[in-house]
Backbone bond lengths (Angstrom), bond angles and torsions (degrees), N, CA, C in turn:
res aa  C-N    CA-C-N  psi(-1)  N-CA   C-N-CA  omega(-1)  CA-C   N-CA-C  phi
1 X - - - 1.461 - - 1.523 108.40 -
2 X 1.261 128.58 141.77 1.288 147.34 -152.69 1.891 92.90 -135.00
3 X 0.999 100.43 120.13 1.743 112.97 161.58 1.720 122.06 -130.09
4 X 1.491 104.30 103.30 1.711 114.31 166.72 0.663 99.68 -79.31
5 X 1.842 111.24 149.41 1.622 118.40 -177.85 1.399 85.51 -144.91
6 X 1.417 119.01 143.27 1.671 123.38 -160.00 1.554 96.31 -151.40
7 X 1.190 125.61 173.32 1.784 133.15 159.98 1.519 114.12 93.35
8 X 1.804 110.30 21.50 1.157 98.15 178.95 1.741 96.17 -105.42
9 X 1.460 100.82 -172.64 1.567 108.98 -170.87 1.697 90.97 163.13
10 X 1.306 80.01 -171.20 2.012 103.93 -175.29 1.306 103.98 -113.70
11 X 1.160 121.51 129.37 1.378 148.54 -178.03 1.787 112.57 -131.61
12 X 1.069 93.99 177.81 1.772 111.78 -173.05 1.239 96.71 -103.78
13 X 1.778 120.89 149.78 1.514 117.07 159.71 1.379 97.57 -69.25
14 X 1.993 91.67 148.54 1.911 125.09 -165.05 1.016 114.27 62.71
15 X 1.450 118.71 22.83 1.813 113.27 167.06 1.676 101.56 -92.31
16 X 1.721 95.44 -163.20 1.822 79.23 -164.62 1.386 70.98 -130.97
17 X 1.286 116.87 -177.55 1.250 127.77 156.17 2.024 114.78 -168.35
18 X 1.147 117.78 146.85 1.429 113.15 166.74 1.747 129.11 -124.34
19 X 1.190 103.27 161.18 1.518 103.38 -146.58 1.633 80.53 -131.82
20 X 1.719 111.28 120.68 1.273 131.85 154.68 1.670 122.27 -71.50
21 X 1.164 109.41 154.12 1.522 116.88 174.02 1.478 115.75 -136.04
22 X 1.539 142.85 73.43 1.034 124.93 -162.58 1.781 106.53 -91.18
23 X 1.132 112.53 128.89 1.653 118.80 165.80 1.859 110.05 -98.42
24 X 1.461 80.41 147.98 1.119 106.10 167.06 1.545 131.81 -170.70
25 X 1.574 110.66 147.96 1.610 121.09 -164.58 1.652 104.28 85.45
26 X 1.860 115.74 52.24 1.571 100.45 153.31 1.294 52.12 -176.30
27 X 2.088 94.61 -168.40 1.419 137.23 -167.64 1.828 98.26 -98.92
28 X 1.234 115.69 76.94 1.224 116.24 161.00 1.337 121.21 -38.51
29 X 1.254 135.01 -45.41 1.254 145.99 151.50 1.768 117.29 -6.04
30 X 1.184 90.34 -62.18 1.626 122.64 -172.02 2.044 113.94 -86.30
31 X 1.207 96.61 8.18 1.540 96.71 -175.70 2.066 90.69 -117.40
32 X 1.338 95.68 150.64 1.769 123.38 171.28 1.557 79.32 -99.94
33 X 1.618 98.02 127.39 1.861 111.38 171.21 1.502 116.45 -128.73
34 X 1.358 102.66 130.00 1.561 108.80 -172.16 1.437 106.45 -112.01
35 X 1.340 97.18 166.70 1.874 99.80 161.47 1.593 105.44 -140.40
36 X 1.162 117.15 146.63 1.692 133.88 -160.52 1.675 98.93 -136.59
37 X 1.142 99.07 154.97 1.620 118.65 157.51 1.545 132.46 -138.88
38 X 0.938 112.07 157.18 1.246 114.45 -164.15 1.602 107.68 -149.50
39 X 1.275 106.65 90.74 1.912 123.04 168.42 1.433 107.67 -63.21
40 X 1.296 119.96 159.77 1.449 156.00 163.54 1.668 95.56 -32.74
41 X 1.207 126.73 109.31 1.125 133.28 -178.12 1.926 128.48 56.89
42 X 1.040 102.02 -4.33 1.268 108.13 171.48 1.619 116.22 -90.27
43 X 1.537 113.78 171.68 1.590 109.50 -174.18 1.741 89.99 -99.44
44 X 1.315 106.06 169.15 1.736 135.52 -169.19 1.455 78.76 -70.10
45 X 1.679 89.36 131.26 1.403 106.20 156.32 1.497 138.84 -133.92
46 X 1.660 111.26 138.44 1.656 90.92 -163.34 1.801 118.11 -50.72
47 X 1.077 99.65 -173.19 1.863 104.23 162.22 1.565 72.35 -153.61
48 X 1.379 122.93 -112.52 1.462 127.00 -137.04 1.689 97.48 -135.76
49 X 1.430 94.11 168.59 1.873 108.44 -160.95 2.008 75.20 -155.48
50 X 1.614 88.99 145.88 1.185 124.52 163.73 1.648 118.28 -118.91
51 X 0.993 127.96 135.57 1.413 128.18 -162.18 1.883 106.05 -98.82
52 X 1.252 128.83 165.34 1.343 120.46 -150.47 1.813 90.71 -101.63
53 X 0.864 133.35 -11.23 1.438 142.09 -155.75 1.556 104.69 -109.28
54 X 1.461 107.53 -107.24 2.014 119.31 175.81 1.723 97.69 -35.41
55 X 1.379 105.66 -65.35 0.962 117.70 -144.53 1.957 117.64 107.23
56 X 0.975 83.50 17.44 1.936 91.90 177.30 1.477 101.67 -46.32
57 X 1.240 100.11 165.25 1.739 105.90 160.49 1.543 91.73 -159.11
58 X 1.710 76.17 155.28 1.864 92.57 160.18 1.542 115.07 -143.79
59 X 1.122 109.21 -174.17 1.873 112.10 -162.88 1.289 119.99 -140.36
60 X 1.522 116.76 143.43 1.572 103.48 153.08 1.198 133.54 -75.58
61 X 1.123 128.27 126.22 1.478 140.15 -171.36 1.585 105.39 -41.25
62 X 1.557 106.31 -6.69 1.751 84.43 -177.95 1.591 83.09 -124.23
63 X 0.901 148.90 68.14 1.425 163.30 -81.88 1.697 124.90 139.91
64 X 1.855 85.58 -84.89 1.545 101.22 -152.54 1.903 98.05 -77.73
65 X 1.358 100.05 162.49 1.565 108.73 -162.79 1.873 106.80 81.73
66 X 0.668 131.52 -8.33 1.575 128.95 -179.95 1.099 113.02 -131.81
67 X 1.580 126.10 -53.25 1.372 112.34 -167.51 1.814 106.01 -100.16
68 X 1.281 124.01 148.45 1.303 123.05 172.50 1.622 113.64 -118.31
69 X 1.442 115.70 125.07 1.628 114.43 173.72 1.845 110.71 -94.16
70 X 1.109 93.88 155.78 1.765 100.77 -173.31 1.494 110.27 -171.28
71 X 1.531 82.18 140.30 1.828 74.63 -171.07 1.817 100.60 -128.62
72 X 1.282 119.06 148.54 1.777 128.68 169.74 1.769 97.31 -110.59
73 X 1.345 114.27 114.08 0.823 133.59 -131.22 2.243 84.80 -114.64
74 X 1.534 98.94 -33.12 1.576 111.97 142.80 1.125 141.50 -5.61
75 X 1.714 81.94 -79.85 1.714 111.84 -178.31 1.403 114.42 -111.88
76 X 1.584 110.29 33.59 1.101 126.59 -165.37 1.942 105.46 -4.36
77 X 1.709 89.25 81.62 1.629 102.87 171.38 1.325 97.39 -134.19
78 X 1.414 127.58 157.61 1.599 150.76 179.39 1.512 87.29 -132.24
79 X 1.688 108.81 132.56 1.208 121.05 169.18 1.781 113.84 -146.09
80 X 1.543 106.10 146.00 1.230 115.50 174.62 1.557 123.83 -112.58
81 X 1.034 114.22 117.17 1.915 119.02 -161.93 1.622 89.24 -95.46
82 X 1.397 119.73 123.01 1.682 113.55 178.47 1.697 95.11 -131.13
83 X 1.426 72.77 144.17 2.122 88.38 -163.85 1.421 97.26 -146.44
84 X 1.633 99.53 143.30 1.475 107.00 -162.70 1.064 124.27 76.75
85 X 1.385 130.70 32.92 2.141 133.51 -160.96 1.339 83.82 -73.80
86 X 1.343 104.25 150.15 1.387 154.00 177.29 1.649 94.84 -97.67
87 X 1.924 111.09 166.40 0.990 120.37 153.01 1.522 113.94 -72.22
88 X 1.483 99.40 -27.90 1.951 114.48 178.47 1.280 123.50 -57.54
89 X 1.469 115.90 -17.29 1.191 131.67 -169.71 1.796 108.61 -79.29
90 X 0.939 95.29 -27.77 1.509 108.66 -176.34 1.596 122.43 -47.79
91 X 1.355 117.90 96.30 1.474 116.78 -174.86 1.582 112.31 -169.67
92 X 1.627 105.28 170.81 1.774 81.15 -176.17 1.531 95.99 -91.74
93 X 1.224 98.33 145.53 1.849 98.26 177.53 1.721 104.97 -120.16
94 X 1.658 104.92 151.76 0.720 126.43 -138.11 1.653 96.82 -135.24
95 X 1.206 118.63 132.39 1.587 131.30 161.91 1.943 110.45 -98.60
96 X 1.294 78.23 139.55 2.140 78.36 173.86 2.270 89.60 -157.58
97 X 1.595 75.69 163.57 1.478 102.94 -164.57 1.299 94.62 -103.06
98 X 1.861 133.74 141.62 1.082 117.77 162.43 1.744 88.12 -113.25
99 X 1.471 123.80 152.37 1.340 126.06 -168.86 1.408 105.18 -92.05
100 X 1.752 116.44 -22.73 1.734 97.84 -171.16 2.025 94.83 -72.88
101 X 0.954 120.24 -51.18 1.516 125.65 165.90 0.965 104.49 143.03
102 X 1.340 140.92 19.46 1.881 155.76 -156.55 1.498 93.69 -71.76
103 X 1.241 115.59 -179.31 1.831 135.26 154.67 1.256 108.02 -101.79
104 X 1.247 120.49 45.51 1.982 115.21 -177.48 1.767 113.59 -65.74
105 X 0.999 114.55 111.66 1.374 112.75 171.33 1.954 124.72 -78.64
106 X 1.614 100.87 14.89 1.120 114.10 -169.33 1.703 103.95 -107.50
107 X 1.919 122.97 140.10 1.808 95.45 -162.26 1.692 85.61 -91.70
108 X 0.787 138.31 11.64 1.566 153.69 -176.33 2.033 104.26 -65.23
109 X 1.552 86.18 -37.86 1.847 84.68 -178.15 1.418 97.01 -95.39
110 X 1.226 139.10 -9.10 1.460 120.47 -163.30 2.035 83.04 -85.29
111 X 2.094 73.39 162.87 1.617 92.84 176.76 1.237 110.46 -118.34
112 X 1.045 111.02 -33.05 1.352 118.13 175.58 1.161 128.87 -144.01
113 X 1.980 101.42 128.93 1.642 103.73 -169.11 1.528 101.86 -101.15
114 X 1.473 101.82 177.65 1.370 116.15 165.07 1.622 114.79 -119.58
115 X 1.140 120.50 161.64 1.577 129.88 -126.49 1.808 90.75 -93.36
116 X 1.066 119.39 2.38 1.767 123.64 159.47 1.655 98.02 86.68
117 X 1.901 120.86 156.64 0.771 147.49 -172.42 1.179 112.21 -123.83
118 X 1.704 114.43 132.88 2.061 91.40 169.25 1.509 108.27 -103.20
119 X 1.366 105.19 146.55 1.375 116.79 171.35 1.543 98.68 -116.38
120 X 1.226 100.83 145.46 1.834 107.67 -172.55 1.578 82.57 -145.27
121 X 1.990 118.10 126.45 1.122 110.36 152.51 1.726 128.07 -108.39
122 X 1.152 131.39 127.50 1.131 107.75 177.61 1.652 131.41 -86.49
123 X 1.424 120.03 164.06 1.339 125.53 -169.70 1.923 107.83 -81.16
């Protein structure tokens, strides 16, 4: 499985921006999809996971209310719409596939990442 992740750039704090994930070579269908970040010396951190089934989601608390995950299951793409960016927001972020199809907020279950995006916000 192959995951592009596209839609980052530099923005202003309170701009919005959204971040694509296209997969390909498995059953996207069948994968729980997250997106993570990971700043300049800090460890990967969740934001939000969509589950392969309902479609549930859940969030990181420094996250939820701003960012929204969603997936077209179609165009086997997972996408994150982020509104309200912070200078904090700033990191390369990252989409990954977990294969049982869970909501794991842990990067320990994902199997497969995609090769990361930078988001840079400015002050």
């Amino acid at each position: 499985v192959q995951l592009q992740a596209c839609g980052g750039g530099l923005v202003q704090a309170g701009d919005s921006l959204t971040l694509s994930c296209a997969a390909s070579g498995g059953t996207f269908s069948r994968y729980g999809m997250g997106w993570f970040r990971q700043a300049p010396g800090k460890e990967r951190e969740f934001l939000a996971v969509i589950n392969r089934g309902s479609g549930s989601t859940n969030y990181a608390d420094s996250v939820k209310g701003r960012f929204t995950i969603s997936r077209d299951n179609a165009r086997n793409t997972v996408y994150l719409q982020m509104n309200s960016l912070k200078p904090e927001d700033t990191a390369v972020y990252y989409c990954a596939a977990d294969r049982r199809g869970f909501s794991s907020t842990s990067f320990y279950n994902y199997d497969y990442w995609g090769q990361g995006t930078q988001v840079t916000v400015s002050s």
